[in-house]
C-alpha positions as CSV (number, residue, x, y, z in Angstrom):
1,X,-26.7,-59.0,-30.7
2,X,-27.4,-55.7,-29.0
3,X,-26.0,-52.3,-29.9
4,X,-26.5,-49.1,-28.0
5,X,-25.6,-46.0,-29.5
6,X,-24.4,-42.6,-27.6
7,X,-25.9,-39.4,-29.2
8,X,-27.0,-35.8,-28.5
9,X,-29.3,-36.4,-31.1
10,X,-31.4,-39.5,-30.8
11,X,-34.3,-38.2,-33.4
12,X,-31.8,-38.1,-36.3
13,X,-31.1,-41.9,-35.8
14,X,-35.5,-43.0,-35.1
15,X,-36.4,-43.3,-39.0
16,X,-33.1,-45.4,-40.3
17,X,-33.6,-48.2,-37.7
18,X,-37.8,-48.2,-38.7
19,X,-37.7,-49.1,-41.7
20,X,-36.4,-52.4,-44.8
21,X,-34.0,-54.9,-43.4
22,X,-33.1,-52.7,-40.0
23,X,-36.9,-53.0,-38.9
24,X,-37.2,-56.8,-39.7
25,X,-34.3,-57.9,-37.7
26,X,-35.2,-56.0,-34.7
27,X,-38.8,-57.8,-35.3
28,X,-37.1,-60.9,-35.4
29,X,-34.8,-60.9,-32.2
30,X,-31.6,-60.9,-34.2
31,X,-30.8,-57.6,-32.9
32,X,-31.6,-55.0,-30.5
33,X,-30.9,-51.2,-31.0
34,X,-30.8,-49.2,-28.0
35,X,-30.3,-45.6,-28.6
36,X,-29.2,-43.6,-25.4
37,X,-30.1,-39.7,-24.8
38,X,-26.6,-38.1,-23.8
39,X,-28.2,-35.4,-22.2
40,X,-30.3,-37.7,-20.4
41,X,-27.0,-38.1,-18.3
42,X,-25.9,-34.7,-17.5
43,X,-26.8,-32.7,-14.5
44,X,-27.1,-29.5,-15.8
45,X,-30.5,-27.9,-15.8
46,X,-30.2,-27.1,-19.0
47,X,-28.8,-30.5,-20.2
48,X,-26.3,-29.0,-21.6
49,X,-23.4,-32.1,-23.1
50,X,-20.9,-29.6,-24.3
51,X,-18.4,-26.6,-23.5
52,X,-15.3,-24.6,-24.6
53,X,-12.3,-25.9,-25.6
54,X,-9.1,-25.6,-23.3
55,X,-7.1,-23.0,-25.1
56,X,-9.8,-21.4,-27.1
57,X,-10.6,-21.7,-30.8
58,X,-13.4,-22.3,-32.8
59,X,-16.3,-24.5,-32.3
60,X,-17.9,-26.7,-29.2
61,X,-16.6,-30.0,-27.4
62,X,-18.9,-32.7,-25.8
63,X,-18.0,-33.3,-21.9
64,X,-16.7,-36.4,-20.3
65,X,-18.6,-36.4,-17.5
66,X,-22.4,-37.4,-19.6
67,X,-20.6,-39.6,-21.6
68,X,-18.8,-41.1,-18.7
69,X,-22.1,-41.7,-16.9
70,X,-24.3,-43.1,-20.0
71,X,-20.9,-45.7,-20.3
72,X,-20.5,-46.6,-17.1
73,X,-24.5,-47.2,-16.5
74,X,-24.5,-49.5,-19.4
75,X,-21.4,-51.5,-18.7
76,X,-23.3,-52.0,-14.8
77,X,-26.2,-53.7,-17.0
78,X,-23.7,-55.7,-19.2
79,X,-20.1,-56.6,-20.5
80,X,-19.1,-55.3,-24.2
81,X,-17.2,-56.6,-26.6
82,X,-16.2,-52.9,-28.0
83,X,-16.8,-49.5,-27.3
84,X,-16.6,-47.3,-30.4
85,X,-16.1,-43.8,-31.1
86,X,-17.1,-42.2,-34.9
87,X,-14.6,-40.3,-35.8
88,X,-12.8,-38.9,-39.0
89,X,-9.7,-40.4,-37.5
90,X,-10.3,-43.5,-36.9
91,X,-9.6,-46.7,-38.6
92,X,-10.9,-47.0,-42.2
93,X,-14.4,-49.5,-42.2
94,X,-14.2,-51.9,-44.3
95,X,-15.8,-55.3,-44.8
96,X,-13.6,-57.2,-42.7
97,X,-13.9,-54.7,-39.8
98,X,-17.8,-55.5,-40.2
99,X,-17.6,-59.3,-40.1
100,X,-15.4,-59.2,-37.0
101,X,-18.0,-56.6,-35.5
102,X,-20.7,-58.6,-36.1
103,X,-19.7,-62.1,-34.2
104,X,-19.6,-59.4,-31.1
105,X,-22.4,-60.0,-28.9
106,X,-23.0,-55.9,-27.4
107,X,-21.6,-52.8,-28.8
108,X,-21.3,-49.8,-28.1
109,X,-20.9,-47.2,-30.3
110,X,-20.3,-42.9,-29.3
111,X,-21.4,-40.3,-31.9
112,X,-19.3,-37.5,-32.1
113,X,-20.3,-33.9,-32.5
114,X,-19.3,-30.6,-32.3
115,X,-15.3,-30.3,-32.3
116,X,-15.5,-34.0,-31.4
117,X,-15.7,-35.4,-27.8
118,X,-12.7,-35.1,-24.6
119,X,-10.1,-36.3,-25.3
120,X,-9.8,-38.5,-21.6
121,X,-13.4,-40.0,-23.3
122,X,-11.0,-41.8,-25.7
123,X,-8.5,-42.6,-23.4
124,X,-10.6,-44.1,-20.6
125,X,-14.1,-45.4,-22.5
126,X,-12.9,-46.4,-26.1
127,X,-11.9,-49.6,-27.4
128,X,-12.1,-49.0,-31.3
129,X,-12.3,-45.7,-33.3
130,X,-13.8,-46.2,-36.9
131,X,-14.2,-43.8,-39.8
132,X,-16.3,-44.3,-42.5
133,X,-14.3,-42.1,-45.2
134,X,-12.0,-39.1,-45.3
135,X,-14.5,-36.1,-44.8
136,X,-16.1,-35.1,-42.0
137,X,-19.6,-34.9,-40.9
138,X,-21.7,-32.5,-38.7
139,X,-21.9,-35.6,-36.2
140,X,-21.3,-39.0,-35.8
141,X,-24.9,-40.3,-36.2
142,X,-25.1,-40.9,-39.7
143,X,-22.2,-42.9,-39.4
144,X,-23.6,-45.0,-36.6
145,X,-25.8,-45.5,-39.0
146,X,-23.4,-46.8,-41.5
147,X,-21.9,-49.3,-38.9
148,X,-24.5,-50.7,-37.5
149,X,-26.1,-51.5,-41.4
150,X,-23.0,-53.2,-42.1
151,X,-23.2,-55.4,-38.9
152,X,-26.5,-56.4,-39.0
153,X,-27.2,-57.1,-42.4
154,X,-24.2,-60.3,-41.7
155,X,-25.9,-61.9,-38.7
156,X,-27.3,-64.9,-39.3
157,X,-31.5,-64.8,-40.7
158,X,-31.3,-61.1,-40.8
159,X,-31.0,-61.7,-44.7
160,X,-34.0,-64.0,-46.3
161,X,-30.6,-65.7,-48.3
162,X,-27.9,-66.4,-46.1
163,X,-25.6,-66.8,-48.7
164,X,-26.5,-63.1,-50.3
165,X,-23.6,-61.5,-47.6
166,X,-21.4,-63.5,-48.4
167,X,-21.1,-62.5,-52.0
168,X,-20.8,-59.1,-51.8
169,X,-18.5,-56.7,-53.4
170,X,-15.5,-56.7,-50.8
171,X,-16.0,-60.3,-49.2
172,X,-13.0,-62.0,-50.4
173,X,-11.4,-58.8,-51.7
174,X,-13.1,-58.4,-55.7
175,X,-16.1,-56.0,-56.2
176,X,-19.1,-58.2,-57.2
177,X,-20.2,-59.1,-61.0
178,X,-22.5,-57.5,-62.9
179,X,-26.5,-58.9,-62.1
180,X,-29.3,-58.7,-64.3
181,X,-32.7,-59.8,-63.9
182,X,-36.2,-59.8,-66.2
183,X,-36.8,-58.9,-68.9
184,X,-34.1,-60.9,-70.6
185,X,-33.5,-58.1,-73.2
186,X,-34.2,-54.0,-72.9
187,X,-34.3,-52.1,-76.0
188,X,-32.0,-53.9,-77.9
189,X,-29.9,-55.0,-74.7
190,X,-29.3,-58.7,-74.4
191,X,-28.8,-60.7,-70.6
192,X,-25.6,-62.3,-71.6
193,X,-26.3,-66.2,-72.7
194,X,-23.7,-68.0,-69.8
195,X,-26.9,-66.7,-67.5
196,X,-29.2,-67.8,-69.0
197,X,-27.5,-71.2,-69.7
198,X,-28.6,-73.2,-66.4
199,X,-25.1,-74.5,-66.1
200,X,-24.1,-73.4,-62.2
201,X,-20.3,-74.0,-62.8
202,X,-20.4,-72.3,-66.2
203,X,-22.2,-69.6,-64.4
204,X,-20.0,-69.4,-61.1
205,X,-16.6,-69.1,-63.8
206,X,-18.0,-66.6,-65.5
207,X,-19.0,-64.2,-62.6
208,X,-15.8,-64.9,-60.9
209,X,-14.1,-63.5,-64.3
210,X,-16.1,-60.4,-64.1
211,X,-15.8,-60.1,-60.8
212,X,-11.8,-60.2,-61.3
213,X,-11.9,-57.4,-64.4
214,X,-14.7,-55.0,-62.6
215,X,-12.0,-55.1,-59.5
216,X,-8.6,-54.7,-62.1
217,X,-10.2,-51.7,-64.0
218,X,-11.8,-49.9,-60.8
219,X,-10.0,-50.9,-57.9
220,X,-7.1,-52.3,-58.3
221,X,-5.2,-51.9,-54.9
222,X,-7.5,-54.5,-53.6
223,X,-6.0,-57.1,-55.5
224,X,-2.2,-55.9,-54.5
């Protein structure tokens, strides 16, 4: 998989792509992350990416005309399956979004900042908008961030356990079960016995159970 990600500010994204899980998959070839200078596309001298808004009002909006040259010079190199902009509102992420995202083989996804980007950059350049909660951030790198974690972590031998991903909280619509690990009891505090017990189906019922009461007492809609 390859992602390339659109930004004004291309430091803010070099430590969270250096480091844990990120770092390894990159080292392994399961994915390359390409992250694209906007201003590296503008021909102002003073690389300048945004301007006024049209009818005034507070605050900055980034220009079509970088972002239309940074998209256009990638899709000359290569055909993507989407081209998505972070934006407060934009479609919800949620795990399903992720799993669909992540049998893609190119991405690319456009941070916002500012007052967000022009408007014609979402009506000629964007496939999928995506939010990653109701508030709103001073750009759209962090969220990149967010995105592309969620992707990569699900492609095949990123993770040393394949199976890991696939029980995650959100999977097939239940928060995960509790997990517990050495030592077997803490001050007092007992590893419940079915874990302890060797029996896999004995074992698999029981995290199912709490896996359905953890998702009935905290989030509920998910089961509706």
């Amino acid at each position: 998989m390859r992602i390339d990600i659109i930004t004004c500010l291309p430091k803010l994204l070099d430590s969270f792509f250096a480091h844990s899980i990120l770092q390894r998959a990159q080292q392994g070839g399961y994915v390359t992350v390409a992250v694209h200078d906007l201003r590296d596309y503008t021909l102002d001298k003073h690389r300048r990416v945004d301007d006024y808004a049209f009818g005034g009002g507070a605050g900055m909006v980034m220009q079509i005309e970088p972002i239309a040259r940074c998209i256009r010079s990638l899709q000359a190199e290569r055909s993507y399956d989407e081209i998505i902009y972070m934006t407060p509102d934009g479609e919800r992420l949620n795990q399903k979004t992720a799993n669909t995202l992540s049998l893609g083989q190119n991405l690319i996804i456009l941070c916002g900042h500012y007052k967000g980007v022009d408007e014609r950059a979402r009506e000629l350049f964007i496939t999928k908008e995506i939010s990653i909660g109701d508030y709103v951030l001073s750009g759209g790198e962090l969220a990149a961030c967010v995105l592309s974690d969620a992707i990569i972590r699900l492609l095949p031998g990123v993770l040393n356990d394949e199976t890991s991903a696939l029980t995650d909280s959100f999977q097939d619509n239940l928060l995960a079960p509790p997990v517990y690990t050495r030592p077997a009891e803490f001050e007092g505090h007992q590893v419940p016995a079915i874990l302890l017990s060797g029996h896999e189906a004995k074992i698999d019922e029981w995290r199912y159970e709490q896996a359905l009461a953890r998702t009935q007492a905290r989030r509920p809609d998910l089961l509706e």
